[in-house]
C-alpha positions as CSV (number, residue, x, y, z in Angstrom):
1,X,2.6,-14.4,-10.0
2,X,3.7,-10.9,-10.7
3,X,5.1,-9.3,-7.1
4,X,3.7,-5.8,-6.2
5,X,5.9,-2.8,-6.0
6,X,5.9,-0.8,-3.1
7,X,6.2,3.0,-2.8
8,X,7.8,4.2,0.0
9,X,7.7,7.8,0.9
10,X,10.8,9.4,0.6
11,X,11.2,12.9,1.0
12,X,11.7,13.1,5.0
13,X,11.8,10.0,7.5
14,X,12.5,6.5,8.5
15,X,11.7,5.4,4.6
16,X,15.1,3.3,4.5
17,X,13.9,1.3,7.5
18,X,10.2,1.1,6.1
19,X,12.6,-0.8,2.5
20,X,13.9,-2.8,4.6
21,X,11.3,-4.5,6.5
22,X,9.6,-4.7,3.4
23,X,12.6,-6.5,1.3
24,X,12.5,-8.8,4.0
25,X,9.4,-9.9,3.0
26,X,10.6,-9.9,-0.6
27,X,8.7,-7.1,-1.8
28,X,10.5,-4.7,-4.1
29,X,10.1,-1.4,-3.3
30,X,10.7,2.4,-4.8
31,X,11.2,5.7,-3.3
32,X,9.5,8.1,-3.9
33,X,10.0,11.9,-4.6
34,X,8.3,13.2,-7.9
35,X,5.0,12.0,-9.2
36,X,6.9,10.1,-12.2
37,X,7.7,7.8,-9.3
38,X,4.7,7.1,-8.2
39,X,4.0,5.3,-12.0
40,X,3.8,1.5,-12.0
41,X,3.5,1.2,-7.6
42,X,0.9,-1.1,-6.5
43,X,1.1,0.8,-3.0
44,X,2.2,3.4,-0.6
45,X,4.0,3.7,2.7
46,X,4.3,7.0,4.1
47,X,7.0,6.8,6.9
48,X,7.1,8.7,10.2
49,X,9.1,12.3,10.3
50,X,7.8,15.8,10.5
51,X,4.4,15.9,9.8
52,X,4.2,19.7,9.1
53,X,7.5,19.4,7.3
54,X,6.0,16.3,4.8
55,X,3.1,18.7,4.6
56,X,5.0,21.2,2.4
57,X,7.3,18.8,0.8
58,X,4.5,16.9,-0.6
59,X,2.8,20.3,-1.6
60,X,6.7,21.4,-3.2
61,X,7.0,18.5,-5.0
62,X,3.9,18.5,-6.6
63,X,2.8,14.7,-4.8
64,X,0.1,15.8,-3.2
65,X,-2.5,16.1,-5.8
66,X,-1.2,12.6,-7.1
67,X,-1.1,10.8,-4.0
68,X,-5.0,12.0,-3.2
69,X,-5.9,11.2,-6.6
70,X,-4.5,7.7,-6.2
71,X,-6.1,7.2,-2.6
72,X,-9.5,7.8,-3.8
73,X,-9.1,5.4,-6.6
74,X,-8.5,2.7,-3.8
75,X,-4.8,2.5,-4.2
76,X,-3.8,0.8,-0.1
77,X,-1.2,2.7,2.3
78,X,0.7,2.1,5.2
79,X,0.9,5.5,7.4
80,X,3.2,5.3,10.7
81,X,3.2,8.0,13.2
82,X,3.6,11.5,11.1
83,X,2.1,9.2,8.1
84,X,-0.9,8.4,10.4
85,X,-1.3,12.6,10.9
86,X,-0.9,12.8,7.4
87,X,-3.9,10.2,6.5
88,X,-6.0,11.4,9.3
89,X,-9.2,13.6,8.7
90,X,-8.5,16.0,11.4
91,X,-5.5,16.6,12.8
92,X,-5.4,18.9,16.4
93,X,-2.7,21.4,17.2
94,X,-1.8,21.1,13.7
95,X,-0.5,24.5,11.4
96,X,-3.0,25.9,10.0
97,X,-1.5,25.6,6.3
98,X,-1.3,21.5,7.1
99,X,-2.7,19.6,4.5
100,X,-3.8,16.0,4.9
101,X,-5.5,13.2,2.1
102,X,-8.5,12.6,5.0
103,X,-8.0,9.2,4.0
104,X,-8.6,7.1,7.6
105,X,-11.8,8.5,9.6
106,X,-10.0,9.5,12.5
107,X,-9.1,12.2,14.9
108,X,-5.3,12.5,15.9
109,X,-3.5,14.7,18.1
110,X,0.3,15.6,17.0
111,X,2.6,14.4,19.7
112,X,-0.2,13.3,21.6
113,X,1.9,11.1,23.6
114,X,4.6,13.8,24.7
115,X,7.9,15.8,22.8
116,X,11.2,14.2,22.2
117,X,12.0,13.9,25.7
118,X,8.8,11.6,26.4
119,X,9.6,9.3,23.7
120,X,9.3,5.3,25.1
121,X,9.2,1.8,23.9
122,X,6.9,-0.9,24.6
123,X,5.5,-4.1,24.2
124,X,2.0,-4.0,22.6
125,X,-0.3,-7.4,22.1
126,X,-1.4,-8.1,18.9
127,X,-4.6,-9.7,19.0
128,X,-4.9,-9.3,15.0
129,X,-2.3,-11.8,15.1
130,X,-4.2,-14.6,17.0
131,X,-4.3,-15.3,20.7
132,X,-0.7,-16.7,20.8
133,X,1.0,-14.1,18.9
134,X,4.0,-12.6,20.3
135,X,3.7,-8.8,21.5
136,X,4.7,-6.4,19.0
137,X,8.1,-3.8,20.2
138,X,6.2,-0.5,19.7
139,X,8.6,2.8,19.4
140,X,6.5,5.8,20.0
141,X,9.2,8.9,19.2
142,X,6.4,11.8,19.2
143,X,3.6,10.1,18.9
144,X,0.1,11.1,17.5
145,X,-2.5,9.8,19.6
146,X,-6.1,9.0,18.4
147,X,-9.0,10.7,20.4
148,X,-11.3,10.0,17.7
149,X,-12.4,7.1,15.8
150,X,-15.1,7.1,13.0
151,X,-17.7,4.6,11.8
152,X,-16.2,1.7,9.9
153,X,-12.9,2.1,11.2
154,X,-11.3,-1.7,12.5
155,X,-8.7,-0.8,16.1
156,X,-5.8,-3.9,15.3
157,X,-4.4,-2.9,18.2
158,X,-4.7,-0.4,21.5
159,X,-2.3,0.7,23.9
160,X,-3.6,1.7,27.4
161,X,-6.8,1.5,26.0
162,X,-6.2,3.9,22.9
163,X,-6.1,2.6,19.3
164,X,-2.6,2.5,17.9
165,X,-2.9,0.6,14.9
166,X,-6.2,0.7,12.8
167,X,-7.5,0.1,9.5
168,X,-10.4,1.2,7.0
169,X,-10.8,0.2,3.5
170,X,-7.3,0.1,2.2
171,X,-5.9,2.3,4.6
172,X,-3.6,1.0,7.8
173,X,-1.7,3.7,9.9
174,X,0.1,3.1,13.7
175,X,0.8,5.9,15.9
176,X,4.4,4.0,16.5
177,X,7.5,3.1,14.5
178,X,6.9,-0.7,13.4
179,X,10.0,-0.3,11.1
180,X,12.6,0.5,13.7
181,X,11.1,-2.8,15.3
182,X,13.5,-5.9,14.0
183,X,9.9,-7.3,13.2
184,X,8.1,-7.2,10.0
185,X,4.7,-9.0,10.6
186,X,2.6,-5.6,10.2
187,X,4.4,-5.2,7.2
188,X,3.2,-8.1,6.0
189,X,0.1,-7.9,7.3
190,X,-0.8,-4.9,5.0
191,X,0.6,-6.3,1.9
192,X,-1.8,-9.7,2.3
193,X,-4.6,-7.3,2.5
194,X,-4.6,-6.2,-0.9
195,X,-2.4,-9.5,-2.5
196,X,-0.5,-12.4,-1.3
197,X,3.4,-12.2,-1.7
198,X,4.8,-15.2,-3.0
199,X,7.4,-17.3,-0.3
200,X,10.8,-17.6,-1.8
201,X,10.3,-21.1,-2.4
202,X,7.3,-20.2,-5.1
203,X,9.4,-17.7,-6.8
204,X,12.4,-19.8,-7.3
């Protein structure tokens, strides 16, 4: 079974962390920064960072037309916090020049959950995961928050009653940081929605 390469976002952010999760699940991953890169990837995680900053890097490098192009044909992505905002079909107290793919039916306000300063960390259940699962160590640094959700779209998972991981189609986004979490089960959870990586054991 051939493994799936993994884009990972790299032109501002946490991507390194985003690799690593992802290696632990023995996916191989690539970073990406031109559209050349984006050749060959099976899918796409676009890490958390400056969402207005990503914005303009995306439009610099000439990604953006790419990436959109590759959303529509179905391609799956992984967006955490400024990924969600990027993915999101409206975006509040965003620039005015802020582009995003309007991928995920949803409404988001940028650092919905406070600035810098009201950055926290806590433990979210994970009912996705079946009744027993362990909470989930959610880091919210800047958060987007959801205030609107559209038809179709699945909530995974809610903090104080607001959505903070969802899913529609072959898009997944989280308003937190699941990569600076020493856990990689959301990771794997989006890469068995689209295929199933093989254990180490099969590809031995």
């Amino acid at each position: 079974m051939q493994v799936p390469t993994i884009g990972v976002l790299a032109l501002q952010g946490a991507f390194q962390s985003h690799q690593q999760r992802l290696a632990e699940l023995g996916a191989p991953t690539r970073q990406i920064r031109t559209p050349a890169d984006l050749v060959g990837i099976d899918a796409l995680v676009m890490p958390g960072g400056e969402s207005t900053t990503m914005s303009k890097l995306l439009v610099t490098s000439g990604l953006f037309e790419p990436i959109a192009a590759r959303i529509v044909d179905g391609m799956p992505v992984f967006g955490t916090c400024a990924g969600m905002i990027l993915l999101a079909t409206e975006v509040l107290d965003g620039r005015p020049d802020q582009l995003s793919f309007g991928a995920i039916d949803i409404t988001v306000q940028r650092n919905g959950y406070g600035r810098q300063l009201d950055s926290f960390e806590t433990e979210i259940s994970m009912p996705a995961f079946g009744d027993d699962a362990a909470p989930f160590h959610g880091v919210f640094i800047r958060a987007p928050k959801v205030v609107r959700l559209g038809v179709g779209v699945e909530v995974l998972a809610e903090h104080d009653g607001v959505p903070v991981i969802l899913r529609q189609r072959a898009i997944t986004v989280a308003s937190f940081h699941p990569e600076l979490a020493n856990d990689h089960r959301l990771h794997a959870q989006f890469l068995n929605s689209f295929t199933r990586i093989p254990s180490h054991a099969e590809t031995s």
